[in-house]
C-alpha positions as CSV (number, residue, x, y, z in Angstrom):
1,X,-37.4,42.5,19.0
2,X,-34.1,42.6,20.6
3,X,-31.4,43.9,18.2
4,X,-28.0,41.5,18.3
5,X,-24.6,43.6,18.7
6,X,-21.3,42.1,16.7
7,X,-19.8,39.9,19.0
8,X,-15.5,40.1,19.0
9,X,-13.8,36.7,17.5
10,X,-12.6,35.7,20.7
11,X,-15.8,35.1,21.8
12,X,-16.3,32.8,19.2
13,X,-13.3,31.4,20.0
14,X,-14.7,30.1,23.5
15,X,-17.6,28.9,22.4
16,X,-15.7,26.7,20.1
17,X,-13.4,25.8,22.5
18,X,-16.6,24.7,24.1
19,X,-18.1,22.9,22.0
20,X,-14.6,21.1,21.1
21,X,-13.7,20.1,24.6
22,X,-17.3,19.9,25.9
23,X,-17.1,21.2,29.6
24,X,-15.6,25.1,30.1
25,X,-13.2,23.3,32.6
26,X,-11.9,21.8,29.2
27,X,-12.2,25.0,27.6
28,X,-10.3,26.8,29.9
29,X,-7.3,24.5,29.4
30,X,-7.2,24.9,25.6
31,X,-7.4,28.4,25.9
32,X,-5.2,28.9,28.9
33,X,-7.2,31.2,30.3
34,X,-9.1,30.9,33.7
35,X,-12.9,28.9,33.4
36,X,-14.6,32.3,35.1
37,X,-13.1,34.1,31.6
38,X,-14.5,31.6,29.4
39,X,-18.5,31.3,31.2
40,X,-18.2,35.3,30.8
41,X,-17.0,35.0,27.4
42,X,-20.0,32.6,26.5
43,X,-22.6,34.4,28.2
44,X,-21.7,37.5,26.5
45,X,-21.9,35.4,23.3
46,X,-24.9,34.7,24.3
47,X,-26.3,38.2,25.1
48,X,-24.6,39.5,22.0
49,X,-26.6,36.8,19.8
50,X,-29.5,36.9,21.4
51,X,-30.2,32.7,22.1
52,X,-29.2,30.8,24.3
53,X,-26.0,28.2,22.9
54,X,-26.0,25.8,26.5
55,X,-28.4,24.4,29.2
56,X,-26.7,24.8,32.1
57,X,-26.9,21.2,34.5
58,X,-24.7,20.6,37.4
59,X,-22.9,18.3,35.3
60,X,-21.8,20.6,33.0
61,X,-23.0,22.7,29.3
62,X,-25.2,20.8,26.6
63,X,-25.0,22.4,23.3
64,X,-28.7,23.5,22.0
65,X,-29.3,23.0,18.6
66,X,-29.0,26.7,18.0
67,X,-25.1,26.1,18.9
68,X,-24.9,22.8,17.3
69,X,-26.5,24.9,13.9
70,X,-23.8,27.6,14.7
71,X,-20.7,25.2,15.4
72,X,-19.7,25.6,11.2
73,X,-19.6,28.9,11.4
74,X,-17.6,29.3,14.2
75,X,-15.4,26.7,12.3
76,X,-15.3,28.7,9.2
77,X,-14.1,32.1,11.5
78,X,-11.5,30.1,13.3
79,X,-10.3,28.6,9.9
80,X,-9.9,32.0,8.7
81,X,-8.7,33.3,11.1
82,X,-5.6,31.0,11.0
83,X,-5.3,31.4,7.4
84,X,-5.2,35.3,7.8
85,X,-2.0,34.6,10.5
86,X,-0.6,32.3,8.1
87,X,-1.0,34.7,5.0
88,X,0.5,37.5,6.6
89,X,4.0,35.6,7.7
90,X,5.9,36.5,4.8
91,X,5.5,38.6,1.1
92,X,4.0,36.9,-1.3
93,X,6.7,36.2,-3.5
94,X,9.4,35.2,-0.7
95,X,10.2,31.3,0.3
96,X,9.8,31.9,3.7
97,X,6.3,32.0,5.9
98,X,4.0,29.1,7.3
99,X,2.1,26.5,4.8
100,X,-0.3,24.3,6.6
101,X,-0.5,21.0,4.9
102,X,-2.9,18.2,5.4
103,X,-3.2,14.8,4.5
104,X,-4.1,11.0,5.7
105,X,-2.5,9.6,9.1
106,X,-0.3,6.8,6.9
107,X,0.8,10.2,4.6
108,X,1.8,12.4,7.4
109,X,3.9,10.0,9.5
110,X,5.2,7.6,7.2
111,X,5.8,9.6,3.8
112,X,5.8,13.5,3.9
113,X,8.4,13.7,6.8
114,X,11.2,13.1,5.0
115,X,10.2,14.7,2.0
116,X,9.4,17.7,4.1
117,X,12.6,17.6,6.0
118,X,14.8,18.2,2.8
119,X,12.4,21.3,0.9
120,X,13.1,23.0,4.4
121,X,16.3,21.8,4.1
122,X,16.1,23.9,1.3
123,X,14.4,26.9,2.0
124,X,15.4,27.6,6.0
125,X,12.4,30.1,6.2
126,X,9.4,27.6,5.8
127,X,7.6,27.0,8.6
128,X,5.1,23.6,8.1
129,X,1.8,23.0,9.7
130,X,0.9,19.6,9.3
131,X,-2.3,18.1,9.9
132,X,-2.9,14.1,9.9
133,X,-6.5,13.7,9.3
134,X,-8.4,11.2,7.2
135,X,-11.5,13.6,6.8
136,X,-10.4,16.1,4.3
137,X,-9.8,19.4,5.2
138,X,-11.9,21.9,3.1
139,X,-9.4,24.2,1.0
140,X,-11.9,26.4,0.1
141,X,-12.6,27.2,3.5
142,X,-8.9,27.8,3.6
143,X,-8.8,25.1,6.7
144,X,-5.5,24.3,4.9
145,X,-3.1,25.6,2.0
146,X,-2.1,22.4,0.8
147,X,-3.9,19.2,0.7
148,X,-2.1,16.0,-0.5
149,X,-5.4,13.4,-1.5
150,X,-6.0,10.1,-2.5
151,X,-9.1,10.9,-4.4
152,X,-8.9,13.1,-7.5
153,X,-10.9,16.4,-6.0
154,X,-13.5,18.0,-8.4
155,X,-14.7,21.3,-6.4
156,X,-14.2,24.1,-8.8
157,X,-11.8,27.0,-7.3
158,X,-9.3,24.7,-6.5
159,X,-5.6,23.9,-8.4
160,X,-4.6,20.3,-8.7
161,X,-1.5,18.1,-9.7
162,X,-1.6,14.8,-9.7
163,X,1.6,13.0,-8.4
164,X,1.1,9.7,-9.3
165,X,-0.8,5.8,-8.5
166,X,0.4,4.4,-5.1
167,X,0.1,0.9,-4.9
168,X,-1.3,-1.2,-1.9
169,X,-1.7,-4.8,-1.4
170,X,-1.3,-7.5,1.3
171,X,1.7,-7.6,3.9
172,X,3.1,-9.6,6.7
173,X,6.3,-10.2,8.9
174,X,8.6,-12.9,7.3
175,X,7.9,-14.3,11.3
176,X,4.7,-14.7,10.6
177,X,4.7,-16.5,7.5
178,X,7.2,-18.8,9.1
179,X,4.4,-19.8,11.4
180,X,1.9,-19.2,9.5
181,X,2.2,-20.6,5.9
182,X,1.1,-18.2,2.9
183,X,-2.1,-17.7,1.5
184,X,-2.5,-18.9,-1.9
185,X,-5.5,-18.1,-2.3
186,X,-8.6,-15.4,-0.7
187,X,-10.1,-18.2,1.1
188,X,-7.8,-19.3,3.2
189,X,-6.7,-15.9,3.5
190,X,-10.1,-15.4,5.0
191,X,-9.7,-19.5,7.0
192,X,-6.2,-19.8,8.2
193,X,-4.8,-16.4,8.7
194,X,-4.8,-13.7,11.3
195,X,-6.2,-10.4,9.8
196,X,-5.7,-6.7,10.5
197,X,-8.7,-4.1,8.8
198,X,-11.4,-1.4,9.6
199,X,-13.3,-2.0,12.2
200,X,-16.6,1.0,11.6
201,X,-15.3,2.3,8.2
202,X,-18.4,1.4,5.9
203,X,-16.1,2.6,3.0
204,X,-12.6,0.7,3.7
205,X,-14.4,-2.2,3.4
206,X,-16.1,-1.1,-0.1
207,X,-13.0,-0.5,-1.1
208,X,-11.3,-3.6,-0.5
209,X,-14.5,-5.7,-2.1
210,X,-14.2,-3.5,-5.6
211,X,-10.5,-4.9,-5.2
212,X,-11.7,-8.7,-5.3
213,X,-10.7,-9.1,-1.7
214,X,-14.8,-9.1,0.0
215,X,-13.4,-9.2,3.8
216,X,-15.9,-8.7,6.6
217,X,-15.6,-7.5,10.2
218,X,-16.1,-10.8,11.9
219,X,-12.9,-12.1,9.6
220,X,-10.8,-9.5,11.7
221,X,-8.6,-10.6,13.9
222,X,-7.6,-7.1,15.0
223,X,-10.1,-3.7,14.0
224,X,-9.4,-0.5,14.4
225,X,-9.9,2.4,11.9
226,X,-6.5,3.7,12.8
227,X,-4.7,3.6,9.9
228,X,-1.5,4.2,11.4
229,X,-2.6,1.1,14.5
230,X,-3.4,-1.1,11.5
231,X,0.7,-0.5,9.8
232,X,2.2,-1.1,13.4
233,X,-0.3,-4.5,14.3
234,X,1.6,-5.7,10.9
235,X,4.9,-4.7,11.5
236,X,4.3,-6.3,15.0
237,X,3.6,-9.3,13.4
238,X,0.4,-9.6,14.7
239,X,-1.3,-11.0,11.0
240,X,-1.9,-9.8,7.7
241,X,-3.1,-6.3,6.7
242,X,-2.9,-4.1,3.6
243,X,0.0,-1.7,3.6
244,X,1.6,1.0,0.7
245,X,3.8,-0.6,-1.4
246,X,6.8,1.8,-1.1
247,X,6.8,1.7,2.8
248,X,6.7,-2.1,3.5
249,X,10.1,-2.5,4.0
250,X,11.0,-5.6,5.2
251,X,7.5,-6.8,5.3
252,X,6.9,-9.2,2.8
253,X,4.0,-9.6,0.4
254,X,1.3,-12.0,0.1
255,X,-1.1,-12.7,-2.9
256,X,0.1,-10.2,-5.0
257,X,-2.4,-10.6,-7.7
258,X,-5.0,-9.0,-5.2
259,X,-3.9,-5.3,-5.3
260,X,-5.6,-1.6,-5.5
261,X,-4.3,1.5,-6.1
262,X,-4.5,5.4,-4.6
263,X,-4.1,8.7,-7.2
264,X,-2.1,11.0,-5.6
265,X,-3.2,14.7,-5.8
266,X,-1.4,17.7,-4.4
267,X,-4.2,20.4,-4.0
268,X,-4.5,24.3,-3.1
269,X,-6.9,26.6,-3.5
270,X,-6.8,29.1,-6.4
271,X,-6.5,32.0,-4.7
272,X,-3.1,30.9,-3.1
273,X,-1.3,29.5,-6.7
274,X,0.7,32.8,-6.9
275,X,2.0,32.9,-3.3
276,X,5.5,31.5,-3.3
277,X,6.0,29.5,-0.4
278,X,2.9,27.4,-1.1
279,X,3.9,27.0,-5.1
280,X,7.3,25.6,-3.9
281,X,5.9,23.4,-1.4
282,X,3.1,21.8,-4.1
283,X,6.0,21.5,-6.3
284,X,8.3,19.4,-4.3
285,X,5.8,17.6,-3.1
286,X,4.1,16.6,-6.7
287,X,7.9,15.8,-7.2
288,X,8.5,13.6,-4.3
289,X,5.1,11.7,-4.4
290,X,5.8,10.6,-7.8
291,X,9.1,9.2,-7.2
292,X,7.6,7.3,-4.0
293,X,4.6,6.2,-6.0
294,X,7.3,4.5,-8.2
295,X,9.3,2.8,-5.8
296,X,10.4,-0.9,-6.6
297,X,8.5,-3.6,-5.3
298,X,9.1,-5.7,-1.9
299,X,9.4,-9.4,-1.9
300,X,6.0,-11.4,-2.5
301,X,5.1,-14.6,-1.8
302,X,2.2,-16.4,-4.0
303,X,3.2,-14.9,-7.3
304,X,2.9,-17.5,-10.1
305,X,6.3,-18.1,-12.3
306,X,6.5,-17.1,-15.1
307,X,7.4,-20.2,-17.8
308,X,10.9,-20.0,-19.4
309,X,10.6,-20.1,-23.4
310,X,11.8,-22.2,-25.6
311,X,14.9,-21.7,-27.2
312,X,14.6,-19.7,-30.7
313,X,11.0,-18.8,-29.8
C-alpha cells in the first residue's frame, strides 16, 4: 500500500478552485496563476492523496466521486484558512481588523449598508467582509464571524441576540394600483392581479401558505428565486410581490391583514465573543436591526376602518 505524503494548502486550493469553476482554464483565472500551474498543482494533489480527483476528456475535468466526497473538506481548509487571515488583522481587544458578515441578498443590499457605513464611521479601523447569500454560512466552520439570520439558530457553540420581528406583507407601485385596482381579497389577488414570487424555492412557498396567502407557481406572473430580482420587478411596477415593511418606501401596501413576520438574530460563534471588533460589530448591529424592525408603517390599501364610537362610550 502506497503511503500518502501531506499535501501543502495551496494545493487544495486548486483543486477547489477546480471544482468551483469547473474547467482549470477557469481555475487559472480565479487563481491568477497560469492553467500549466494549476494541472501540476492537481496532479501533485493527486499523487500526494493517492486517487485520482478528475477523468481527464478533451472537453475538460469531471470530478470523481472521491473529489465530490473531498469537496467539504477542502471547503472547511479554505474557510479556515480565511478565518486565520482575518484573526490575525488586529489584537484581540482593538476596534480595528476584518469581520466577515453574512446575511440574506434583501439584508445585505438593502439594510446593513447603511447601518455598516456609520459603525465604520465610527471605528475607522474595521474592515467588513460581507457576504449576500441565502444559504447560511456555517459559523462553526468559522465560514463567517457574524451571521445576521431570519431563523432563530439552535447549534450549540454559537452566541445569539435577537434584534427584533421584521414585518413583511404585500406591496405594489401606486402606478399600478391606478391600473390595476386593489385586491380586497386573496382571490382576486390570485384572478386579477400580476404577481411577483419564487419560482423553485419549495420553502418560500410553505412559507407564504402558513401565512394564509396558498400562492402557486402557475399564479406567477414573474419567478425568480432572486430575492433582490423579486424587490426591483415591484418597484418596476411590474405587479405585486411581498416586500420588508421598513424598506417599501413609496410602495404602497395591499391586503394588509395577510402579513408574516422574520426574527432577527445576530449570531457569532463562541469562540469569537471576547474579540473586540466582532463584539462591537454584533452590538450595533443587534442595535440597528431593532430600530429597523420597528419602523412605521407605509400606506396600505384594503385595511377595514375602524368605526368611530359613540359619544360618552
Amino acid at each position: 500500500m502506497s503511503q500518502t505524503t501531506e499535501p501543502s494548502w495551496d494545493l487544495y486550493g486548486a483543486f477547489l478552485a477546480v471544482m468551483q469553476t469547473g474547467s482549470l482554464s477557469g481555475a487559472s483565472r480565479m487563481l491568477r496563476v497560469a492553467q500549466p500551474t494549476v494541472r501540476r498543482q492537481i496532479e501533485a494533489l493527486e499523487d500526494a492523496l493517492g486517487v485520482a480527483l478528475f477523468t481527464r476528456a478533451p472537453n475538460g475535468l469531471t470530478p470523481t466521486d472521491v473529489a465530490r466526497t473531498t469537496l467539504p473538506h477542502a471547503e472547511a481548509i479554505a474557510a479556515s484558512a480565511r478565518a486565520l487571515v482575518r484573526s490575525v488583522s488586529a489584537p484581540i481587544d482593538a476596534d480595528r481588523g476584518t469581520v466577515r458578515i453574512t446575511c440574506s441578498e434583501i439584508v445585505g443590499a438593502e439594510v446593513l449598508p447603511e447601518m455598516l457605513a456609520s459603525l465604520v464611521r465610527a471605528h475607522p479601523g474595521l474592515a467588513i467582509e460581507l457576504v449576500l447569500n441565502n444559504r447560511n454560512e456555517d459559523l462553526l466552520r468559522r465560514e463567517a464571524d457574524v451571521a445576521v439570520r431570519m431563523i432563530a439558530p439552535t447549534q450549540a457553540g454559537l452566541v445569539r441576540k435577537r434584534a427584533g420581528v421584521i414585518e413583511l406583507g404585500l406591496y405594489a407601485t401606486a402606478g399600478y394600483l391606478a391600473a390595476h385596482p386593489a385586491p380586497r381579497t386573496l382571490a382576486q389577488l390570485a384572478t386579477s392581479h400580476a404577481l411577483i414570487g419564487p419560482d423553485r424555492n419549495r420553502g418560500a412557498f410553505d412559507a407564504l401558505a402558513a401565512a394564509g396567502m396558498p400562492i402557486s407557481h402557475r399564479d406567477l406572473t414573474l419567478a425568480t428565486d432572486n430575492d433582490l430580482a423579486q424587490l426591483a420587478s415591484v418597484r418596476a411596477g411590474l405587479g405585486i410581490g411581498i416586500c420588508q415593511r421598513p424598506i417599501a418606501g413609496s410602495l404602497v401596501r395591499v391586503l394588509p391583514a395577510h402579513r408574516f413576520t422574520l426574527e432577527a438574530w445576530v449570531v457569532t460563534h463562541e469562540d469569537l465573543k471576547d474579540v473586540r471588533r466582532v463584539r462591537l460589530v454584533m452590538d450595533h448591529l443587534t442595535t440597528e436591526l431593532a430600530r429597523y424592525a420597528s419602523a412605521r408603517a407605509q400606506p396600505e390599501i384594503g385595511r377595514k376602518s375602524r368605526r368611530s364610537r359613540p359619544k360618552g362610550a
